[in-house]
C-alpha positions in Angstrom: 91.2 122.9 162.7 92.4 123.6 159.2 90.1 126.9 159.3 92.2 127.9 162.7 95.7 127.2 161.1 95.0 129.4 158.0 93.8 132.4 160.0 96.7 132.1 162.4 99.1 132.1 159.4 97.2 135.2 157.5 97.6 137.2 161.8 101.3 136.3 161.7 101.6 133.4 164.0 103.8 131.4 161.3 107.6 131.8 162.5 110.8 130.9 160.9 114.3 130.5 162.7 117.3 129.6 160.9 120.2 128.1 163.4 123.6 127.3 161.9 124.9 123.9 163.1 128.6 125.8 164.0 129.1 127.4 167.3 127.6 130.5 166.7 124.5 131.3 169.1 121.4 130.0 167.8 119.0 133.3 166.5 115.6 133.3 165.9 114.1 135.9 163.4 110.8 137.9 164.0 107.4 136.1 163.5 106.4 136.3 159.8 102.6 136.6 157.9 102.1 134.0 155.3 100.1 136.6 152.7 97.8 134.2 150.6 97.5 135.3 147.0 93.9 135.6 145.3 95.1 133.8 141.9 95.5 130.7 142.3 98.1 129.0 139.8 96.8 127.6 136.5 96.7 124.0 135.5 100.2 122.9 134.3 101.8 125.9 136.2 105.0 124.3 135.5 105.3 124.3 131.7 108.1 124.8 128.7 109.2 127.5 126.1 110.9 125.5 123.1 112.6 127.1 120.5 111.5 127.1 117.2 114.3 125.7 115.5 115.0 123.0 118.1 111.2 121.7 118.2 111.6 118.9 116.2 114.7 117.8 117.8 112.3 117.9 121.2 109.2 116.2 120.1 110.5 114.0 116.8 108.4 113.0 114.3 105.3 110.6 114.1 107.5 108.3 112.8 110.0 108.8 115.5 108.9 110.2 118.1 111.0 111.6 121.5 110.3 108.9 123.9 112.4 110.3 126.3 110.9 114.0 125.9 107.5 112.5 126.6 108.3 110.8 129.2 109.6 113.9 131.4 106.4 115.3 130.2 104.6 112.8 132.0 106.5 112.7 134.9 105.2 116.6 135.3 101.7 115.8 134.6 101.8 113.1 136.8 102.3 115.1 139.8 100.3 117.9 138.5 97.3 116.5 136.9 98.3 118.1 133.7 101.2 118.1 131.2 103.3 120.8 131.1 101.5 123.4 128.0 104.4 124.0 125.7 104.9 127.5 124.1 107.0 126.9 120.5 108.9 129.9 119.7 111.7 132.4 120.5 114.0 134.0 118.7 114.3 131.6 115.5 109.9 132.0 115.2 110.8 135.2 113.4 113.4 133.8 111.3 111.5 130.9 110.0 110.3 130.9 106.4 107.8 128.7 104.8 109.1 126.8 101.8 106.2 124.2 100.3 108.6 121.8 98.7 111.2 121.4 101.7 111.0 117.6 102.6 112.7 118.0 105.8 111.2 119.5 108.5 113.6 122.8 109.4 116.8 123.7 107.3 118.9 125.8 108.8 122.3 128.1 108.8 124.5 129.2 112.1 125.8 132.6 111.6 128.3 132.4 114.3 128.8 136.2 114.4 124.7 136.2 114.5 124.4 133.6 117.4 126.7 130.3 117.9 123.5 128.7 119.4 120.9 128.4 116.7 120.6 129.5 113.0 119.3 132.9 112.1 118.4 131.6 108.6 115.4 129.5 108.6 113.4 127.0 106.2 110.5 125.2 107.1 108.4 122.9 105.4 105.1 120.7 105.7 106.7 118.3 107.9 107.8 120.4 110.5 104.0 120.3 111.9 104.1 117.1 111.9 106.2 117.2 115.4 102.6 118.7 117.1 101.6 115.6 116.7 104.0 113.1 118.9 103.3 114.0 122.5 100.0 112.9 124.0 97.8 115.1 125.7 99.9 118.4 125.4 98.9 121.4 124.3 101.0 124.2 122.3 101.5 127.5 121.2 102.8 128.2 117.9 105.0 131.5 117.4 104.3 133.1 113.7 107.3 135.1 112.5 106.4 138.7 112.7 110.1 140.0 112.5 110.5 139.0 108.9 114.2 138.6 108.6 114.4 141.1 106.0 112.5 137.9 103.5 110.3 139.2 101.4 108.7 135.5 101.6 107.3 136.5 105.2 103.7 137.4 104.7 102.7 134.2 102.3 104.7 132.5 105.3 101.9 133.7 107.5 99.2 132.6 105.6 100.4 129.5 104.5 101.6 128.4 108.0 98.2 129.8 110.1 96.3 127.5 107.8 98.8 124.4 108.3 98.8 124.8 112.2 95.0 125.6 112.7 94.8 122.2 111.1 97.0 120.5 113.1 96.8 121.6 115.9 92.9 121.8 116.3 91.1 122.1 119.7 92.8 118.9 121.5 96.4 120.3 121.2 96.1 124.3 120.5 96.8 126.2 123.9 97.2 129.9 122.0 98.8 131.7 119.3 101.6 134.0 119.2 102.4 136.7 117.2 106.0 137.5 117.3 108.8 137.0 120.2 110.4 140.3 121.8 108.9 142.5 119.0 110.3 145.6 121.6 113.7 143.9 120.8 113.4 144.5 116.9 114.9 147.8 116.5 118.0 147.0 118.4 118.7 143.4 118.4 121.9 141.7 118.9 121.3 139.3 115.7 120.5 142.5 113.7 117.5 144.5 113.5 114.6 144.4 111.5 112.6 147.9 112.2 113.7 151.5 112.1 115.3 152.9 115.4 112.0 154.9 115.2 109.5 152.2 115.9 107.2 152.4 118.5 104.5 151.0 120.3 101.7 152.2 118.0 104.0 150.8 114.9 104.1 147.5 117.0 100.2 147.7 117.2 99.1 148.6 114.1 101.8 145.7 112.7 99.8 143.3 115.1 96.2 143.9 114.6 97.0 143.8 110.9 98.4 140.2 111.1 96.4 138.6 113.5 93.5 139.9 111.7 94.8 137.8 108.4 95.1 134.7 110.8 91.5 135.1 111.9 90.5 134.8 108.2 92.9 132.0 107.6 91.2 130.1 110.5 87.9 131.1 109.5 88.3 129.6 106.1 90.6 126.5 107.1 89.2 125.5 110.8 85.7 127.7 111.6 85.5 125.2 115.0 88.2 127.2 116.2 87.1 130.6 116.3 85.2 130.5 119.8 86.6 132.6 122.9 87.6 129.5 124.3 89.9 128.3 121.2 91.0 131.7 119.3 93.3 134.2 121.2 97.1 135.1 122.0 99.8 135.3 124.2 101.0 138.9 124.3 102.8 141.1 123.5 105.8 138.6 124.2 108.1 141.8 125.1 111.7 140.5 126.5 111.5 142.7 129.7 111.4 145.8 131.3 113.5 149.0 130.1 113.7 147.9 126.1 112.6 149.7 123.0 109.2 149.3 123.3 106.8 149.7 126.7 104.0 147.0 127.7 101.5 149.4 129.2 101.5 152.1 126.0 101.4 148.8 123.5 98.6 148.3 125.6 96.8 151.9 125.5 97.7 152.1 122.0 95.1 149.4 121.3 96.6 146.0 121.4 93.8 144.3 122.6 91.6 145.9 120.6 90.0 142.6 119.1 89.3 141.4 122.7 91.9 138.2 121.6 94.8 138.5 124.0 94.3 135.6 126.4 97.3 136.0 128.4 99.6 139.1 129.1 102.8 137.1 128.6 106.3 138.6 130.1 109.8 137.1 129.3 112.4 137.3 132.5 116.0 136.7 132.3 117.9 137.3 135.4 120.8 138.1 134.1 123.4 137.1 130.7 125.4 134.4 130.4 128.2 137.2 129.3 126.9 140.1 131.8 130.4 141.0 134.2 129.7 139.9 137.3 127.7 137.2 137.0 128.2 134.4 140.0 126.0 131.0 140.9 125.6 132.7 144.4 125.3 136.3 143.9 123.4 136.0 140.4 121.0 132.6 141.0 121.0 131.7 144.2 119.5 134.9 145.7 116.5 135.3 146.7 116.9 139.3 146.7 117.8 138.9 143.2 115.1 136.9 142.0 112.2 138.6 144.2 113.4 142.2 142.4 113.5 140.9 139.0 109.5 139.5 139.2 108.5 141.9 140.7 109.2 144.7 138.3 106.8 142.8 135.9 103.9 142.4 138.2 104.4 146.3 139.0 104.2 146.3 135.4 101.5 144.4 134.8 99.3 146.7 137.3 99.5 149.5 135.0 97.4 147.1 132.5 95.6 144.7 134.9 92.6 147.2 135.9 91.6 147.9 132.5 91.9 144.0 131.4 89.2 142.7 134.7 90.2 138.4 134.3 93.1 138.6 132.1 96.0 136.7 133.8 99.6 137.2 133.7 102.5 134.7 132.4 106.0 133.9 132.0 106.0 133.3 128.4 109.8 132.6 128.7 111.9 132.5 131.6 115.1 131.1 132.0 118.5 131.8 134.7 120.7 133.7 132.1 120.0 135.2 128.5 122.0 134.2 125.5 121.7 130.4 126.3 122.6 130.2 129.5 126.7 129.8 131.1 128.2 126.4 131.8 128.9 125.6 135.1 126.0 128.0 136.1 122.9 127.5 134.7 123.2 123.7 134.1 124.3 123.5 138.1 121.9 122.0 141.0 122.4 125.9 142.1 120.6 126.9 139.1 117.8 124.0 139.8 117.6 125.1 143.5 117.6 129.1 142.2 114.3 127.5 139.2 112.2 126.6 142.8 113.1 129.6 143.5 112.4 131.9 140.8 108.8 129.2 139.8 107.3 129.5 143.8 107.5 133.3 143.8 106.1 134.3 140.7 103.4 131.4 142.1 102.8 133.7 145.4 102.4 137.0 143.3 99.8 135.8 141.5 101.3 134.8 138.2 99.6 131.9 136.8 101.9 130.0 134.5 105.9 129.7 134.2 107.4 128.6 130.7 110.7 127.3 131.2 113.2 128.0 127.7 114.7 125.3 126.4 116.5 124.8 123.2 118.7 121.8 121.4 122.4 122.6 123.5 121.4 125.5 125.6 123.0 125.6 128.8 120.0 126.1 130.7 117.8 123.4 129.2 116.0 121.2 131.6 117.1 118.6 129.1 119.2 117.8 126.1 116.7 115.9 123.7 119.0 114.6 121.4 123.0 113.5 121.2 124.9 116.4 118.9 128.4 117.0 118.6 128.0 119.6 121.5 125.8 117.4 123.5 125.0 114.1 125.2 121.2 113.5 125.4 120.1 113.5 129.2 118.3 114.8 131.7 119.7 118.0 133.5 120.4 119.8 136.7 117.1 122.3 136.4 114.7 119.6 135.4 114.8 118.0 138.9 114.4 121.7 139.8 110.9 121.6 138.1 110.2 118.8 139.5 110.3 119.6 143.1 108.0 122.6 142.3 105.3 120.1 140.6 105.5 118.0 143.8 105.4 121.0 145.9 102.0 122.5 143.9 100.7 118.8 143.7 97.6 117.9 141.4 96.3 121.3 140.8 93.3 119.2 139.2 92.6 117.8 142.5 93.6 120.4 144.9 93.7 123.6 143.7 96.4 125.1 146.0 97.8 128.9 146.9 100.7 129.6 147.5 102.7 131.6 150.3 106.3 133.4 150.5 106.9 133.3 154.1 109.7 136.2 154.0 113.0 135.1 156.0 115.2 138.0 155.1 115.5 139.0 158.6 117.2 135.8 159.7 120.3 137.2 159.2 122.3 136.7 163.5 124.0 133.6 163.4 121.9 132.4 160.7 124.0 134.3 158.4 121.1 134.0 155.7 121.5 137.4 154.5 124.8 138.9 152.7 125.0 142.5 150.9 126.9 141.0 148.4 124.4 137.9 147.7 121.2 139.3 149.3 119.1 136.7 151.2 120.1 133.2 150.6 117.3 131.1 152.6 113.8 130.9 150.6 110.2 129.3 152.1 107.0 128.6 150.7 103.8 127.5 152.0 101.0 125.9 150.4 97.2 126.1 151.5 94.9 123.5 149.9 91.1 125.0 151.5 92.9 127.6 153.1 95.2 124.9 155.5 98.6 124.3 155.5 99.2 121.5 153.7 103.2 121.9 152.6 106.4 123.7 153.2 109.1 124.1 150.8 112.1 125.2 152.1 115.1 126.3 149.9 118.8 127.1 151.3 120.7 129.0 148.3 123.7 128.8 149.8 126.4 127.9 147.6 128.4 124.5 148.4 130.8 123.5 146.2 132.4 119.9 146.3 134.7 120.2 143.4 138.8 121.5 143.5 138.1 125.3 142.4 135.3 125.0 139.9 137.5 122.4 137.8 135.0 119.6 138.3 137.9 117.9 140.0 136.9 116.5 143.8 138.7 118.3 146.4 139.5 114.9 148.8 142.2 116.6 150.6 140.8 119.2 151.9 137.0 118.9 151.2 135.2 121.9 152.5 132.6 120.6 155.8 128.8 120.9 154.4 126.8 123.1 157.2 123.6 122.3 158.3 121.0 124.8 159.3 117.6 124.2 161.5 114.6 125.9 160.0 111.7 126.4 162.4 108.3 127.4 161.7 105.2 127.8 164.0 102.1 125.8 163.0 99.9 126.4 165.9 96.7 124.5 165.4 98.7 121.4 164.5 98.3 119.3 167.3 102.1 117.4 168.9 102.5 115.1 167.1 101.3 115.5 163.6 103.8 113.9 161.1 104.9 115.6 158.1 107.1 113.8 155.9 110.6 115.3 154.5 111.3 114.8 150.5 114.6 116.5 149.8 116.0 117.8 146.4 119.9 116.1 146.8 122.8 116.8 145.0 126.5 116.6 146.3 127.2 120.0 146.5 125.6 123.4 144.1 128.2 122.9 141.6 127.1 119.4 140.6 125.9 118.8 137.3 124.8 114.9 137.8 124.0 112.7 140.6 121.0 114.6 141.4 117.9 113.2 143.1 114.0 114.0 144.3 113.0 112.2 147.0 115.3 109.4 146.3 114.4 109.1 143.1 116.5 109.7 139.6 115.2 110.8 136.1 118.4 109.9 134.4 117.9 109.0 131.0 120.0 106.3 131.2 118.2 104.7 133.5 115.0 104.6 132.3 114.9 106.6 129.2 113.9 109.5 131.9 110.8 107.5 134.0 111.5 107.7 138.1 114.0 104.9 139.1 114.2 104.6 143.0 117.6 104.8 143.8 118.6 102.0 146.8 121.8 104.4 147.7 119.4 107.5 148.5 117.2 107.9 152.1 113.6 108.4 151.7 110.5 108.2 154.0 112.2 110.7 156.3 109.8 112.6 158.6 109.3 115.2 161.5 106.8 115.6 164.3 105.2 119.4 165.5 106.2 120.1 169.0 104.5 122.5 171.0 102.8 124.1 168.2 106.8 124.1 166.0 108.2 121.9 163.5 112.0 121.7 162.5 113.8 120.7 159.7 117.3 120.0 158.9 118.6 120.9 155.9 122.2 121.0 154.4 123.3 124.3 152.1 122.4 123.9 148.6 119.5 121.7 149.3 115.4 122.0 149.2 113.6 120.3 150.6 109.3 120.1 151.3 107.5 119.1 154.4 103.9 117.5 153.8 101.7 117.1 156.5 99.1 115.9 153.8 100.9 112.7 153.1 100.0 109.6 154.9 
């Protein structure tokens, strides 16, 4: 049976209709192939970017250690059979100098005319390393500063800091290195650049063999044990997206992997900036048209590479909704969480393997605020319960290795109305084939529903705005009548809201319990839906997700 429902879905049996609970006639849409990807997603799929500066303020210190951090961390492992891999770096990697007798972990200065959001002049010393070593069972990248920051200081910083890492870090907790973030950026950056206008890729190249050489011999003197294929190697070349200084596929014929060593080709996304004109929670986020266009132009990219590197896998190194931090009101919203499933599922169904999620100490787009600051109130966020609807939806990739499907509903546009020019397709779905069966369904309706006065945060209880509901269909013929899938839905009041956001009936609020999954009494749960005559429907309200399982008992 499971063998007869995956070939229907790869000869196009799977349909999908979208019927708008308003008068309009009911439409229903073409039928649609669910294409199943070769690569499978890698263990902790659903995994974090940090930035360098705000690491400690993430993980702590051995002394005090981030309970609350590790405890989202678990939540994700939990679900996935393995803790989210955690990439420390960004922008502030290539500002941070090593200084021996600091006895603070990170001293810093904001230039506000530089960036508001972090500092731009960086000390670290011995104890900063000691954060690697406060979250169990996680394993990291650390970023070396290649950009230099015009310090003369930057080279002994390399050498000094490989040898520190290599020893913390050892085989239990070192994922990769990385050398340099956005290095195509360096000529023309915002915060000031820090190469000639004339630097290219085979400048970038030479720079990077050069360096990662002198790491190798730091490691080989400092921690020999790590030197196998299976513990020495980088993420690369970190570029910050398509169109920049620098190109990806000539770094790449230039030489970059000459040494053999790059592990993963690593991509950063944004899909837009927080200051870009134009920018909307609808027309920006929460569209699919948007979000399919921007991936894809880095896995066309990543062909032009990919048949002369046979195995090597591609990332999101760091991903995020909008550049420069993020935009309050938008990329802390439910509509950004609802636009992460999103953005994490498709990259899943084109084959790339892992998704880094940026966070940093008051960015906008964080999945959570680590610490209280005078900008800040420690808590969970908006996009964290978007990752963790995608870590249910992938379930324990230990287990089960799953693929994953985009089951393409952009032609669901009569009555539906699922498709705008001005928004581009606003309904998402996702299936997911453990053994090559059906096994779940994610369905996502971007469409915005706000439940505050104008954007003012203030509820509109005069005239509140009525909440449509839309039916999604899809065909699983080979599922007999009958067969039970149950509903877990991603809930928040409206894609505007910022709190009072649940999975499944259950909250990660910090002040609950320090972030651990409280069961909320207030919330429905244990919903489910039957297949009838070879069809199974769903209900679900705009701005909401929600998965079908037909796996779970």
């Amino acid at each position: 049976m499971a063998a007869l429902i995956y070939l229907l879905a790869l000869s196009g049996s799977a349909t999908a209709k979208i019927v708008a609970n308003t008068s309009l006639h009911p439409s229903v849409d073409p039928s649609i192939a669910a294409e199943i990807i070769v690569g499978e997603p890698l263990d902790g799929f659903v995994s974090f970017s940090i930035e360098f500066a705000s690491f400690p303020d993430f993980a702590g210190n051995s002394s005090t250690p981030n309970k609350f951090s590790n405890n989202l961390l678990n939540n994700l492992g939990y679900l996935t059979g393995t803790k989210p891999y955690i990439r420390v770096g960004g922008n502030t990697q290539d500002y941070a100098i090593y200084n021996p007798n600091l006895t603070i972990a990170l001293k810093g200065t904001v230039n506000a005319t530089r960036s508001p959001d972090y500092p731009t002049t960086i000390e670290i010393g011995p104890s900063y390393f000691d954060s690697y070593t406060t979250w169990p069972n996680v394993k990291f990248s650390h970023g070396f500063n290649m950009g230099g920051n015009h310090d003369d200081r930057q080279w002994a910083t390399l050498i000094q800091t490989a040898a520190i890492a290599c020893k913390t870090l050892g085989k239990d907790k070192l994922y990769w290195w990385e050398y340099g973030n956005e290095p195509d950026l360096f000529p023309t950056s915002a915060q000031g650049p820090v190469r000639p206008a004339n630097w290219n890729e085979s400048d970038y190249v030479a720079e990077w063999l050069v360096a990662t050489r002198a790491i190798k011999g730091v490691i080989t003197e400092t921690c020999p044990d790590l030197l196998g294929n299976d513990t020495y190697g980088y993420l690369a070349p970190s570029f910050a997206g398509i169109g920049n200084n620098l190109k990806a596929p000539r770094a790449w014929a230039d030489g970059l992997n000459t040494d053999g060593t790059v592990r993963y080709f690593s991509t950063h996304n944004y899909i837009s900036g927080a200051t870009s004109p134009g920018v909307t929670l609808q027309g920006t986020l929460m569209n699919h048209t948007r979000t399919r266009s921007s991936v894809d132009t880095h896995v066309s990219e990543f062909a032009q590479i990919s048949p002369s590197a046979p195995g090597l896998r591609q990332i999101m190194g760091e991903t995020n909704s909008l550049y420069n931090q993020g935009k309050p009101g938008l990329s802390n919203s439910f509509g950004a969480a609802l636009w992460g499933i999103d953005f994490n599922l498709y990259c899943a169904s084109v084959g790339i393997g892992r998704v880094h999620m940026h966070m940093g100490t008051n960015y906008r787009y964080a999945s959570w605020q680590p610490i209280t600051t005078d900008l800040a109130v420690v808590g969970t966020k908006a996009p964290y319960y978007g990752n963790i609807a995608v870590a249910a939806f992938l379930g324990n990739l230990r287990i089960e290795p799953v693929r994953i499907a985009h089951l393409d509903l952009s032609s669901n546009s009569e009555g539906g109305n699922s498709s705008d020019s001005a928004v581009g397709v606003q309904d998402a779905a996702y299936g997911a084939y453990v053994d090559n069966a059906l096994t779940r369904i994610m369905v996502i309706n971007m469409r915005a529903y706000n439940y505050t006065l104008n954007g003012t945060g203030n509820l509109d209880t005069k005239n509140p705005t009525p909440r449509k509901t839309r039916t999604y269909s899809f065909g699983v013929n080979g599922f007999p009548n009958g067969r039970e899938a149950l509903v877990r839905r991603l809930y928040a009041n409206g894609s505007d809201a910022i709190t009072g956001i649940t999975w499944d009936g259950l909250s990660y609020n910090y002040e609950l319990d320090l972030g651990k999954p409280v069961r909320l009494r207030n919330v429905t749960a244990g919903e489910r839906v039957r297949v009838k005559n070879g069809v199974v429907e769903v209900r679900v309200p705009d701005s909401q997700a929600v998965v079908l399982d037909f796996g779970a008992v």
